[in-house]
N, C-alpha and C positions, 0 to 999 in steps of 0.2 A: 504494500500500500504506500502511496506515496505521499510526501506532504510539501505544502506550498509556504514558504514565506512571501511575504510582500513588503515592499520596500517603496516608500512614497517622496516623492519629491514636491515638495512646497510649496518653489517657484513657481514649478508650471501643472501642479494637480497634478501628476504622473503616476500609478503604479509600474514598476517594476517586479516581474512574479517571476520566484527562482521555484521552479519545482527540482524535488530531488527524491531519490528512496535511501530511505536511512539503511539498509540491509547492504544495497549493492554501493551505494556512494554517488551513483549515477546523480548527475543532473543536468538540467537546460535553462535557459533563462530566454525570459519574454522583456524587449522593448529595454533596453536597456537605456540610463540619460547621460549623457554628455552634460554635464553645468557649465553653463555659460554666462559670463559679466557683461551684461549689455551698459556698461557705462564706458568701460576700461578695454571692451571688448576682447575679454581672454577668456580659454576655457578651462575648466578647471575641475577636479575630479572626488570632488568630497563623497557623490552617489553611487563611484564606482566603486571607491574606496571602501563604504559601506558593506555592499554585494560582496566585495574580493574577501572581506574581514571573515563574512561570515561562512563564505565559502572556506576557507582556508580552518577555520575554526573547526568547521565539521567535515573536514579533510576531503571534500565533494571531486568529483570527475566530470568536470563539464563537458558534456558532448557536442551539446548546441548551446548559439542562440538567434535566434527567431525574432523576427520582427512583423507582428499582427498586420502594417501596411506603413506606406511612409506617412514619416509625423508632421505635421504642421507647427506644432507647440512648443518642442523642445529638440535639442541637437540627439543623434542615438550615440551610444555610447559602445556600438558595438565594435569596432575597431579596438580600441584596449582589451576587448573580452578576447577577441581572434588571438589578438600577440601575443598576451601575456597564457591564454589555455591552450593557444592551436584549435582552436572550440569552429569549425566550420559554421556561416554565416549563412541563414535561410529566410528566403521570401518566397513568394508568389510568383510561379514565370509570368504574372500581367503585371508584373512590373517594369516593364517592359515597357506596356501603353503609357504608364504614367511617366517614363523615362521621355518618348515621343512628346509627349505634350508638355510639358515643361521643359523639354530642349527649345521649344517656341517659344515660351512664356519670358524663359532668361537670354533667347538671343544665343545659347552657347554655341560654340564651334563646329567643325563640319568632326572633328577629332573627337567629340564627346559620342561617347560609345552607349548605344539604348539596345544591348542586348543581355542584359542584367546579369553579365562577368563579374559585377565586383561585389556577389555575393556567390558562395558557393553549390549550392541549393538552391533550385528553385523546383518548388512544388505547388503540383495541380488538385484539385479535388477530387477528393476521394483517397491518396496515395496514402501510405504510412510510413514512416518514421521509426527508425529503429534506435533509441537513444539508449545502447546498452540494454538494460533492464525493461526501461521505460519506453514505451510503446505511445507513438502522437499520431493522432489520427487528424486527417487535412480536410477542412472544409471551410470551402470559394465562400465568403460571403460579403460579395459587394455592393457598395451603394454608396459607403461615406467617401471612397476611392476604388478606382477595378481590382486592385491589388491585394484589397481588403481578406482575410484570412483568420477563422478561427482553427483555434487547435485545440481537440478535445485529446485529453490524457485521463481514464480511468470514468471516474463522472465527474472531471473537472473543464469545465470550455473557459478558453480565453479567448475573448469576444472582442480585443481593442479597443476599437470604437465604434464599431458596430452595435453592439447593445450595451448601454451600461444600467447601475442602480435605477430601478421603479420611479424614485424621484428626478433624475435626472432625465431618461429618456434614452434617444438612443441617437448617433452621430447624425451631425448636419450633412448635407445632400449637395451644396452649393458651389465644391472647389470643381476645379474643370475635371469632365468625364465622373461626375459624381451623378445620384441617381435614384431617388426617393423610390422611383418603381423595383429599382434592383434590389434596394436595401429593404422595401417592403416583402419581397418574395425570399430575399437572403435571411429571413430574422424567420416571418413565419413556416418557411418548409424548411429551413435547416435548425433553425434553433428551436422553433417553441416544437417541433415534432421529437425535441430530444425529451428524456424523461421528465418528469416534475421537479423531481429531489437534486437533476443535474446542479451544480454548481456553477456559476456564472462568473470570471474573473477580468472584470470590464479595464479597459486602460486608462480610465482616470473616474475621478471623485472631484466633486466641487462641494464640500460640505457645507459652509455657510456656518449658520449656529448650531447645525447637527452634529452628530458622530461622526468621523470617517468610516465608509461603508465598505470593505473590501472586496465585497463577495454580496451575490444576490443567489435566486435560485432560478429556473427556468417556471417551474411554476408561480412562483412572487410574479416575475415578469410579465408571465400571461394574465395575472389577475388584475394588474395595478400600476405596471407601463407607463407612466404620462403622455409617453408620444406612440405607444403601441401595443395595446392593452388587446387581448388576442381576440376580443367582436370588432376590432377595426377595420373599416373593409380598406381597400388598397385605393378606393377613390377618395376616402377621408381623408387617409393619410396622406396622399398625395398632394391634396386643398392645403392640408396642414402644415406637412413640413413645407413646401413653397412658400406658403405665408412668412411661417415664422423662419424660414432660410433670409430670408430677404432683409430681416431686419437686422440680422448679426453682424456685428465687426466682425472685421480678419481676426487670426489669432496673432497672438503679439511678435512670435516669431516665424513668419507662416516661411518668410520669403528667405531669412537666414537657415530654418529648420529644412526646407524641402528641397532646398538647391545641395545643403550638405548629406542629408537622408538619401537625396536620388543616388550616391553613389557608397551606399551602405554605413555612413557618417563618417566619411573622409572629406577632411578640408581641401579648398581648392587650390592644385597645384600651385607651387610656389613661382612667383616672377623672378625676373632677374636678380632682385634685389636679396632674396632670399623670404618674403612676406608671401602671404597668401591673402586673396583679396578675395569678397563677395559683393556678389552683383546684387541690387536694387532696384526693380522699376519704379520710377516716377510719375506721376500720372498729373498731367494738368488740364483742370477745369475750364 
């Protein structure tokens, strides 16, 4: 039987979910964060440092780590997870499309590569996962991005952002190739057909004056959803999320997060100088 820690990050709402089996030592890590100083702009690694503590503590064998879809929110931190475990790097092979469409977005070069090399792994749905011990089963569930991907391990799903806690709802629909129709068929025929009792392990939390919620259940879900309560039909949801997409800010790091994410959270080749720089579109009114 296996068990989850989670690890939260502050700045930007994030879990981090290390699953592991205590027998074999096995384990994987989901979405891992990069800290980053948006004043001073440097990055910085207090959240890895966390994960590595506790990994080393309970003397773990990381196999993977997995990224549920690229982030908007926060830099991924999985690049230190690769070097320092040799831990092979997995996405979604539509990571790919999302690779196409923000080579537009930022203007990159004819040199920037959207065949998603710079992760080692890329899995389709349905496929399984052999992590030592531990067993991940792959399921496509797009909509908040194509790329988007839960992984179920035992009766645990990691959902991303695809569904999160009852109160919060489930991911916005609004970034390019995003898709309120996909994510409405991706939640109720992959997710709410999984058991009751499944466990749910969302990629972030906004608690507000509540508790922080780690974990939801697939049953909680279908009864009490705010954005997809399982008598939803898929025309509401659709009125709904539209509405309420339209009215969201970006996220704070959408354009730093996705330009470093599109190449599995490696910063961008250095110039001459020795620096690395990131691109920003500007938009005027």
């Amino acid at each position: 039987m296996v068990e989850v820690k989670t690890f939260f990050d502050k700045q930007t709402f994030t879990f981090t979910h290390l699953v592991f089996d205590p027998a074999s030592k096995d384990a994987v890590v989901f979405d891992p964060v990069l800290d980053l100083d948006t004043v001073g702009w440097r990055t910085y690694n207090d959240s890895l440092q966390e994960l590595d503590s506790f990994i080393s503590e309970h003397q773990l064998n990381l196999r993977y780590v997995l990224d549920t879809h690229i982030h908007a929110d926060h830099l991924s931190g999985m690049q230190h997870l690769k070097e320092k475990y040799k831990a092979p790097l997995v996405i979604n092979s539509a990571i790919t499309v999302v690779q196409e469409t923000f080579k537009q977005v930022f203007n990159l070069g004819d040199d920037f590569n959207t065949s998603g090399c710079d992760y080692d792994v890329l899995v389709k749905d349905g496929e399984q996962l052999n992590a030592g011990s531990i067993k991940i089963d792959v399921l496509h569930t797009p909509g908040h991005t194509p790329a988007c991907t839960t992984y179920k391990i035992d009766n645990n799903l990691f959902t991303g952002d695809a569904l999160f806690v009852p109160s919060i709802g489930t991911g916005r629909c609004d970034f390019p190739k995003g898709s309120a129709k996909d994510l409405y068929h991706s939640v109720t025929k992959k997710l709410y057909t999984q058991p009751d009792e499944a466990r749910v392990f969302p990629g972030h939390d906004y608690p507000g004056n509540r508790e922080l919620q780690t974990f939801t259940t697939i049953g909680e879900s279908k009864k009490s959803n705010v954005d997809l309560p399982e008598n939803r039909s898929e025309a509401e949801y659709i009125e709904f999320m539209e509405n309420r997409d339209s009215k969201l800010p970006l996220p704070r790091l959408i354009y730093q997060g996705v330009q470093v994410n599109l190449t599995a959270g490696q910063l961008p080749k250095k110039e001459s100088n020795g620096q690395s720089y990131l691109k920003i579109p500007i938009y005027n009114d």
